[in-house]
C-alpha positions as CSV (number, residue, x, y, z in Angstrom):
1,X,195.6,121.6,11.5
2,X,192.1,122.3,11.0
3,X,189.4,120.9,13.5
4,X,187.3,118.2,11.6
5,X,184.0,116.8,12.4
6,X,183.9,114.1,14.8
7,X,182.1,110.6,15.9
8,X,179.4,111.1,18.4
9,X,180.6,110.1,21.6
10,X,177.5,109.3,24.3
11,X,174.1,109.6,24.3
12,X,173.4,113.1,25.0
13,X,175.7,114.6,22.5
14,X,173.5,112.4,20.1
15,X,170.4,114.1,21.2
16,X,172.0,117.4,20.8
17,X,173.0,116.4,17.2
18,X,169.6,115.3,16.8
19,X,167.7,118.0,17.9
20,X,166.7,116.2,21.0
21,X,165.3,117.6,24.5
22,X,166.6,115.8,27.5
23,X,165.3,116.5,30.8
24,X,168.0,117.3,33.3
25,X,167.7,118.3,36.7
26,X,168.9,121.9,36.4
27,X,170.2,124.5,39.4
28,X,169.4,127.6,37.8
29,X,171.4,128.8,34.7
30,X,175.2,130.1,34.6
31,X,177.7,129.1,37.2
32,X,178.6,131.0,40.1
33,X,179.5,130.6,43.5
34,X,177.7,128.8,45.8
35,X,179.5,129.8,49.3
36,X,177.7,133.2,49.2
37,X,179.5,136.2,50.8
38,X,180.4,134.3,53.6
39,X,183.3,132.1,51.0
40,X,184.4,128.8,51.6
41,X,181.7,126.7,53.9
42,X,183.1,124.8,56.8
43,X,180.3,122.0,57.1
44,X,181.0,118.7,57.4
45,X,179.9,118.3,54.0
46,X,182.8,120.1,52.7
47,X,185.3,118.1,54.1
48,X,186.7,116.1,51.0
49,X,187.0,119.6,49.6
50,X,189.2,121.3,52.4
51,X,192.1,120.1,50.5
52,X,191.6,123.0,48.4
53,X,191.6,125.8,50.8
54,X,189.9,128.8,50.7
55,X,189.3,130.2,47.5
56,X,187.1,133.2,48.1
57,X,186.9,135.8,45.4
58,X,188.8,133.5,42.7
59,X,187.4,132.6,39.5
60,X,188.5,129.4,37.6
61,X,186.3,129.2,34.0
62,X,185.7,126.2,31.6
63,X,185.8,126.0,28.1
64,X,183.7,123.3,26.2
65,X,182.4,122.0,23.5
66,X,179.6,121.0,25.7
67,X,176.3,122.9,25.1
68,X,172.8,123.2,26.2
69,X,171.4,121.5,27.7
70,X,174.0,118.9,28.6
71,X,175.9,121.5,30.1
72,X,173.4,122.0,33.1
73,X,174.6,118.8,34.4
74,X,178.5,120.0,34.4
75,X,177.7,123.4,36.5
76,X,175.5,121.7,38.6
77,X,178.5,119.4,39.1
78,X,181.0,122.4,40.2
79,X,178.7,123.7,42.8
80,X,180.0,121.3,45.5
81,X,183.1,122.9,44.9
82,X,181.9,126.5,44.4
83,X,180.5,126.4,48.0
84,X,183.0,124.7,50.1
85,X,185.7,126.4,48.2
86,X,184.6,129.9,47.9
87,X,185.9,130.1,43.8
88,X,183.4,130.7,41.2
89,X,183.2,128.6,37.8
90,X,182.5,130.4,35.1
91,X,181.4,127.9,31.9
92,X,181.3,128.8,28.6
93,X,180.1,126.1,25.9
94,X,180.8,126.8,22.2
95,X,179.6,124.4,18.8
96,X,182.7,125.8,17.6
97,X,184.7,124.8,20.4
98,X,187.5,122.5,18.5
99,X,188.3,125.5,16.3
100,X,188.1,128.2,19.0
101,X,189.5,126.8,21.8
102,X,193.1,126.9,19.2
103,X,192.6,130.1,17.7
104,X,192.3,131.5,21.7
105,X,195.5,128.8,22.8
106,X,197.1,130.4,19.8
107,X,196.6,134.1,20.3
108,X,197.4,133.7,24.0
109,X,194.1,133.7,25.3
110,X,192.9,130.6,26.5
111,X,190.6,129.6,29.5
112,X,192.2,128.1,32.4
113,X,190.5,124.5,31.6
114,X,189.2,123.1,28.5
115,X,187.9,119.9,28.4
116,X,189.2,118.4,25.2
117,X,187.5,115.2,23.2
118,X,190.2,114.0,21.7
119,X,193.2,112.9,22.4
120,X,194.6,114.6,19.2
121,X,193.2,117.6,19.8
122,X,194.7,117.0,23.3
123,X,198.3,117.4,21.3
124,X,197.7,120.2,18.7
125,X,196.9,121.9,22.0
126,X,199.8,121.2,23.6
127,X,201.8,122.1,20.5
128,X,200.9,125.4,21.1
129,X,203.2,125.8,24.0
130,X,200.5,127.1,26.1
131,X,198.8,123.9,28.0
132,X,200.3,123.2,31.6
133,X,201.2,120.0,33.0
134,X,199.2,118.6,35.4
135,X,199.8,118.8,39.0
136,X,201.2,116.2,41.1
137,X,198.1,115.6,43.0
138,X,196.0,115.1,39.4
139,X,198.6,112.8,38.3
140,X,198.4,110.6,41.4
141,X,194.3,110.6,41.0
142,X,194.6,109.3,37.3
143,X,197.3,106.7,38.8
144,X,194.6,105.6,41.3
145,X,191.6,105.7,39.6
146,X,191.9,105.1,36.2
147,X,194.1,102.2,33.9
148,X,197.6,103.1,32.4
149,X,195.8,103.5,28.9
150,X,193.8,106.3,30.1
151,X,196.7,108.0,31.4
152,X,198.5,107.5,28.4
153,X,195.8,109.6,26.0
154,X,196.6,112.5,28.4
155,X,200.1,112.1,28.1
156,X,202.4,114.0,25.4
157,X,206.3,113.5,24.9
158,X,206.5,112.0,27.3
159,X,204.9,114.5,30.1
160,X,201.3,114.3,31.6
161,X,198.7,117.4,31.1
162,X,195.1,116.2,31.5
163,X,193.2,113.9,33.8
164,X,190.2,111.9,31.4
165,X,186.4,113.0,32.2
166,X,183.6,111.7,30.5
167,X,183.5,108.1,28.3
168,X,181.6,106.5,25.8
169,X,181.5,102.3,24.9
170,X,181.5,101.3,20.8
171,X,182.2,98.0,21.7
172,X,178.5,96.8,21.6
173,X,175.8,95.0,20.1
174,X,172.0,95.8,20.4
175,X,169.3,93.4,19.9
176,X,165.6,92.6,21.4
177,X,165.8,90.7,25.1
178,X,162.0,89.0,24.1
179,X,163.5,87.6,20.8
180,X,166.6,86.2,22.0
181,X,164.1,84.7,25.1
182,X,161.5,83.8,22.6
183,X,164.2,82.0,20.3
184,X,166.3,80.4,22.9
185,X,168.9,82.1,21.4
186,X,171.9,83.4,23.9
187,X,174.7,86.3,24.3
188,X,178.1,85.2,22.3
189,X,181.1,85.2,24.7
190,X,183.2,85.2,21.9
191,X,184.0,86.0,17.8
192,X,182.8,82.4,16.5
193,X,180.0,82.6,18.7
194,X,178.7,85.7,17.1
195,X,179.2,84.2,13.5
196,X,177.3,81.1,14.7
197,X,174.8,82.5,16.0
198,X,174.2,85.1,12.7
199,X,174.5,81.9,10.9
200,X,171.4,80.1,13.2
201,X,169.1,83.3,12.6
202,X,170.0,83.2,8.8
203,X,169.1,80.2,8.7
204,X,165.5,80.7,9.8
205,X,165.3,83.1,6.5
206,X,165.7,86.4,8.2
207,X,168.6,88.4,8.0
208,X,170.2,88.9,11.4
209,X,172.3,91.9,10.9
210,X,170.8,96.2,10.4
211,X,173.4,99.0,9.8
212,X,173.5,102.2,8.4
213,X,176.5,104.4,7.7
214,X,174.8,107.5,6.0
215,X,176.0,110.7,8.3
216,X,175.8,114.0,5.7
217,X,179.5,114.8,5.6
218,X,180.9,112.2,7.6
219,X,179.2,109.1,6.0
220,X,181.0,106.1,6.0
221,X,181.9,106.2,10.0
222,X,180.3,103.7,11.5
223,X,182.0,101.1,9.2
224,X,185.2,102.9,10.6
225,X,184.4,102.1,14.5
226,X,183.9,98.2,13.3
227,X,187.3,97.9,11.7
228,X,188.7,99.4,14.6
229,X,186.6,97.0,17.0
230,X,188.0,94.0,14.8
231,X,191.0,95.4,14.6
232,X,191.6,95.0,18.0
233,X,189.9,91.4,18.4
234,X,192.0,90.1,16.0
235,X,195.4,91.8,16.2
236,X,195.4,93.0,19.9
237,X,195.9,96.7,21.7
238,X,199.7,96.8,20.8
239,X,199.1,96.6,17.0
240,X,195.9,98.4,17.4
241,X,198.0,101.3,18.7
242,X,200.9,100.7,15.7
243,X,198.2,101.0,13.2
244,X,196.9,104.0,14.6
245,X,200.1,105.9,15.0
246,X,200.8,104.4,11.3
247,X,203.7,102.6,12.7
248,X,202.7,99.6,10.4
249,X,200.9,100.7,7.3
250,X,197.2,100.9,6.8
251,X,197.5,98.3,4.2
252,X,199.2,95.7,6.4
253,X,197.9,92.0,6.9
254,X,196.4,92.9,10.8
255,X,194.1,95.3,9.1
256,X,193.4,94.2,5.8
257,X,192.3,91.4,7.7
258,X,190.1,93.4,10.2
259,X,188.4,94.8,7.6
260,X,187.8,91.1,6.2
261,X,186.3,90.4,9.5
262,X,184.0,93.6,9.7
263,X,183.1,92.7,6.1
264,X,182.1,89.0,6.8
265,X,179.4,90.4,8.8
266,X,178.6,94.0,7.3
267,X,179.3,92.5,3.3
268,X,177.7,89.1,3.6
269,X,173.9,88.9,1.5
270,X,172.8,86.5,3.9
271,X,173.2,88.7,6.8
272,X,172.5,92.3,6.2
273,X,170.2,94.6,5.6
274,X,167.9,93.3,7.8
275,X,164.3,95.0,7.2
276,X,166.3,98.0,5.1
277,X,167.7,96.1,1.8
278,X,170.4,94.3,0.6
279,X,173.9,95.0,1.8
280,X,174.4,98.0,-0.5
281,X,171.5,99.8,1.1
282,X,173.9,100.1,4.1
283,X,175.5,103.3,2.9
284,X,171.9,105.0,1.8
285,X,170.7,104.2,5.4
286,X,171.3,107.0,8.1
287,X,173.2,105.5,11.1
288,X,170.1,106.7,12.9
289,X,168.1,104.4,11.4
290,X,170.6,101.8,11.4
291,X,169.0,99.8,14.3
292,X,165.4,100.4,14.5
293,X,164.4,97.4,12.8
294,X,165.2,95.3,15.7
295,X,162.1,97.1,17.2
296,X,159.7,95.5,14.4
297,X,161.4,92.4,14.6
298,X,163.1,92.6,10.9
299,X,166.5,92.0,12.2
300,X,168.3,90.9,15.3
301,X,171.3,92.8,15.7
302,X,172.9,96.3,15.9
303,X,176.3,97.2,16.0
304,X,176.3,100.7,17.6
305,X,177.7,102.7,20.7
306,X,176.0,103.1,23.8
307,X,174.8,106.8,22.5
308,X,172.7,104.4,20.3
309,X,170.0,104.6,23.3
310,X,168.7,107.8,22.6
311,X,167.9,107.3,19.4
312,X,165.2,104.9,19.7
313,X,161.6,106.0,19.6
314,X,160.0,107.6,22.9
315,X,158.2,104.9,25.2
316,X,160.8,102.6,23.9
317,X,162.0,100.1,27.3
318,X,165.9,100.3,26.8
319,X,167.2,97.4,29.6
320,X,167.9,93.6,29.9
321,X,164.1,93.0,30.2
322,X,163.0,96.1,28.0
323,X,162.2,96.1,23.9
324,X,165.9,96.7,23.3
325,X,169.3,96.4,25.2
326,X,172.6,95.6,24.5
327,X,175.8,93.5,24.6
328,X,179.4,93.1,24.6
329,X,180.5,92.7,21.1
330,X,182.6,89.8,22.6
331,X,186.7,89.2,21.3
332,X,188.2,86.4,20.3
333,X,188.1,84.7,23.1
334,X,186.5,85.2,26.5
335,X,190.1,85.6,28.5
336,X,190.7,89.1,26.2
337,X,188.1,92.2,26.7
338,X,189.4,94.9,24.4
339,X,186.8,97.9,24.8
340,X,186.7,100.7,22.0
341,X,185.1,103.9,23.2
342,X,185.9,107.8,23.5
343,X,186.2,109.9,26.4
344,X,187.3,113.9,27.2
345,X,190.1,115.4,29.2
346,X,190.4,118.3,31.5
347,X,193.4,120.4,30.0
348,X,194.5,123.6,31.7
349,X,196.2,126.4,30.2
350,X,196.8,128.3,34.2
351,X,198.8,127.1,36.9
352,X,196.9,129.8,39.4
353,X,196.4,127.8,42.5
354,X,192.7,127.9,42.0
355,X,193.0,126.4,39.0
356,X,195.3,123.7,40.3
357,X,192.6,123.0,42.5
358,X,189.6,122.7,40.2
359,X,191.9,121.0,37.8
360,X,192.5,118.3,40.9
361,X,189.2,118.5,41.8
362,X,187.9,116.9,38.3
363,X,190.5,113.8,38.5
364,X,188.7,112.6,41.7
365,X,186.2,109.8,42.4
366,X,184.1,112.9,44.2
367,X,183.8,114.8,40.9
368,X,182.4,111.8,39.0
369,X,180.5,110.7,41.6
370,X,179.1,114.1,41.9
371,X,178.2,114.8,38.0
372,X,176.4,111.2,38.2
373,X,174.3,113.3,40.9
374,X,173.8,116.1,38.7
375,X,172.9,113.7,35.8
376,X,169.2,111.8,36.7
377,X,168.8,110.7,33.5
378,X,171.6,109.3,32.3
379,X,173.5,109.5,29.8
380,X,177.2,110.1,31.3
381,X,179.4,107.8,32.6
382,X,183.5,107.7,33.7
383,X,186.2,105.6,33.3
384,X,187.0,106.6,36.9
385,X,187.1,103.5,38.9
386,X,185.7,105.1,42.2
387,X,182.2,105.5,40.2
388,X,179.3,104.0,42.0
389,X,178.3,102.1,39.3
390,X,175.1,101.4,41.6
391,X,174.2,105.2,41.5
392,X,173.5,105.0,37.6
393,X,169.9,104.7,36.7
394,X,170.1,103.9,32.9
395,X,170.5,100.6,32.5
396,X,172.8,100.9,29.5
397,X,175.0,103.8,31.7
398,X,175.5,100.0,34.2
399,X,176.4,98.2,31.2
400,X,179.0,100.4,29.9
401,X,180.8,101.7,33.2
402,X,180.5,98.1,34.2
403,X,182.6,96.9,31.1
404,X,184.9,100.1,31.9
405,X,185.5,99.2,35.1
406,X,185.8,95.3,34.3
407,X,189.6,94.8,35.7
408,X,190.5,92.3,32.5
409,X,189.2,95.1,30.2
410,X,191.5,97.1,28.0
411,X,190.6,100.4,26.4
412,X,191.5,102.0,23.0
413,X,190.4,105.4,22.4
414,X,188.6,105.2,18.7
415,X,191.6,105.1,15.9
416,X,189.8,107.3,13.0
417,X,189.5,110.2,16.0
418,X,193.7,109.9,16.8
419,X,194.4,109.6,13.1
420,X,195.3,112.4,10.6
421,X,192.3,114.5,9.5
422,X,193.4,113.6,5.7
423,X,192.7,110.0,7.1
424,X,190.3,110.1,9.9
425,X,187.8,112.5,8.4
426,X,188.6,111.9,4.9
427,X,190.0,108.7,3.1
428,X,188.7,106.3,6.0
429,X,185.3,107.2,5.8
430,X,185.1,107.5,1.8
431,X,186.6,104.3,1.2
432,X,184.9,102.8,3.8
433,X,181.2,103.5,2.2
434,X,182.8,102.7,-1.6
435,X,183.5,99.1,0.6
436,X,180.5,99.1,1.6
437,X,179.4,99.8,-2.1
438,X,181.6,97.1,-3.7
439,X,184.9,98.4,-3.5
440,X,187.4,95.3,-2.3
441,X,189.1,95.2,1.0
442,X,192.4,95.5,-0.7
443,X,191.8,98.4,-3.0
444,X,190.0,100.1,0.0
445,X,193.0,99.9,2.4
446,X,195.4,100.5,-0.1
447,X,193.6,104.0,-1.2
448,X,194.0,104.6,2.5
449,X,197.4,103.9,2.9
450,X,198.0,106.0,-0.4
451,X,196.0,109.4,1.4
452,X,198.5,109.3,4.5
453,X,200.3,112.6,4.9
454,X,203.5,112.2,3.9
């Protein structure tokens, strides 16, 4: 199967789609070891990594999708490692990484680790009979530090190969901390709450709601990620999962009537398009532009991903007290947290010892602790639960690690990104924006459900 193009999944791969500089605290340019001539180090800074032995004169090197300059924070990451180890990392990032990174699995030459953004990518790669299962010791760091469902995306018939890495949060909505203080209005906890409270800014004659869904190739994706998000709400994670793995059929009741649900707030005149046009302008309007009415004060509310930070003007105050922030787009009650969101895993195609141990190395709390070091401004956060969330210094990076790490929370990897690309790159996102053009929910999911592969 083809690679296909995908969602964006945090902030910084948004600014790299956008053409957008991000300041990172950098250590010099490509990867290499730290320890020096003398190897492995022996302070007693090193001791979490003596695990790993001495690795002098062995090279371990990562292949990404991960580019400049948002790969600056990853090597800066491995150096820890580098010099208490003795190894040397050698990164490579590539834009053509989804493609490449199966032509070289193919071919028989892949790079010992790849860290992979999707979890069906994740199997395609597998497929090729070249990936490894993971070690023991990664295995036991995914059981302690990160939910069944994250171990699960990792997982392929049945046998585990790659600890998760980075993740990204969908599951919120932005809007202006001043308005909601000026207006008395406050944060839903739950479905009905967020219809009431569109219904009380409606009702003032402004129209709560902003989107935008125009994205070149792949317009039509946002309205994707809000089925998904209802989909969940409504029918739970198990039939979430069902409708993903097209167990039940696109077309079912659960998410004909998700899409009913994303359409009572994304289809209804007396809600959208806040400060853009009436509901139709949706689809003309980049998902760029999407929320930046909230800024002027022409609508209220954005539903966006936490990546949606980087897109709003320079000087803009992004935080609970700041010109925009966000919230949980709340479920259907305030005892269920379902979380939608992306992520990447650490796949190896070695089982060199040295690779076993960078591979381990990656699944720990140290690792993510470490590339929160490495990232000053923002703009990464983990699933991993040994994350000091206190070490983040983006408010919205708090937000979203805080609803990762949120013990009643349940995550689903985004559905379009697991589906078939004749779905999730294709009929999804074209019927979606004829939806959002007038189409009805029923033809919409049944022109769906008629694309599947057979």
């Amino acid at each position: 199967m083809a690679s296909r193009p995908t969602k964006p999944l945090n902030l910084l791969a948004l600014g790299s789609a956008l053409g957008l500089t991000f300041t990172l605290a950098a250590c010099g340019g490509g990867s290499s070891s730290a320890a020096g001539a003398g190897g492995a180090s022996t302070s007693a800074d090193c001791a979490a990594y003596s695990q790993y032995g001495n690795l002098k004169g062995k090279t371990v090197t990562v292949f990404t999708g991960i580019v400049t300059p948002e790969d600056t924070p990853y090597m800066d990451s491995y150096k820890p490692f580098e010099k208490c180890t003795g190894a040397t990392v050698t990164y490579e990032g590539d834009k053509s990484f989804e493609t490449q990174v199966l032509v070289r699995a193919k071919a028989g030459n892949p790079p010992d680790i790849a860290i992979v953004p999707q979890p069906g990518l994740l199997k395609q790669l597998v497929a090729t009979g070249k990936a490894k299962e993971a070690p023991a010791a990664v295995a036991a760091n995914v059981d302690t530090w990160w939910g069944a469902d994250w171990k699960a995306y990792g997982t392929v018939d049945g046998k585990f190969y790659a600890a998760p890495s980075g993740a990204s949060i969908k599951s919120l909505v932005w809007y202006s901390p001043k308005e909601f203080k000026d207006k008395g209005y406050t944060v839903p906890t739950t479905l009905d709450e967020l219809k009431t409270l569109s219904d009380k800014i409606a009702a003032t004659g402004k129209k709560p709601w902003c989107a935008g869904i125009a994205s070149g190739e792949a317009t039509g994706w946002p309205v994707t990620d809000w089925m998904e998000d209802m989909m969940l709400r409504l029918s739970g994670p198990t039939e979430y999962d069902k409708w993903v793995n097209h167990t039940i059929a696109f077309n079912s009741a659960g998410p004909t009537a998700a899409l009913d649900m994303a359409g009572s707030f994304l289809k209804n005149d007396k809600y959208v398009n806040g400060g853009l046009g009436g509901v139709k302008s949706i689809a003309t309007t980049t998902f760029q532009d999407g929320g930046l009415p909230i800024l002027t004060g022409k609508c209220s509310l954005h539903r966006q991903a936490s990546f949606y930070a980087a897109n709003f003007p320079a000087g803009t105050k992004v935080a609970e007290d700041g010109d925009v922030f966000a919230f949980y787009l709340p479920g259907k009650d305030v005892t269920s947290k379902p979380l939608l969101g992306g992520g990447e895993f650490n796949l190896a195609f070695s089982d060199r010892p040295e690779v076993k141990a960078f591979q381990t190395y990656l699944s720990t709390d140290t690792w993510a602790n470490n590339k929160v070091a490495s990232s000053p401004n923002g703009g990464w956060i983990s699933a991993n639960k040994g994350l000091d969330v206190s070490k983040l210094n983006n408010p919205i990076d708090k937000l979203a690690a805080g609803l990762l790490q949120d013990k009643s929370a349940v995550f689903r990897f985004d559905g379009s990104d697991q589906m078939p690309a004749a779905i999730g790159s294709n009929a999804f996102w074209k019927q979606s924006t004829s939806w959002i053009t007038g189409q009805s929910t029923k033809e919409t999911v049944d022109k769906i459900e008629a694309a599947w592969p057979k």
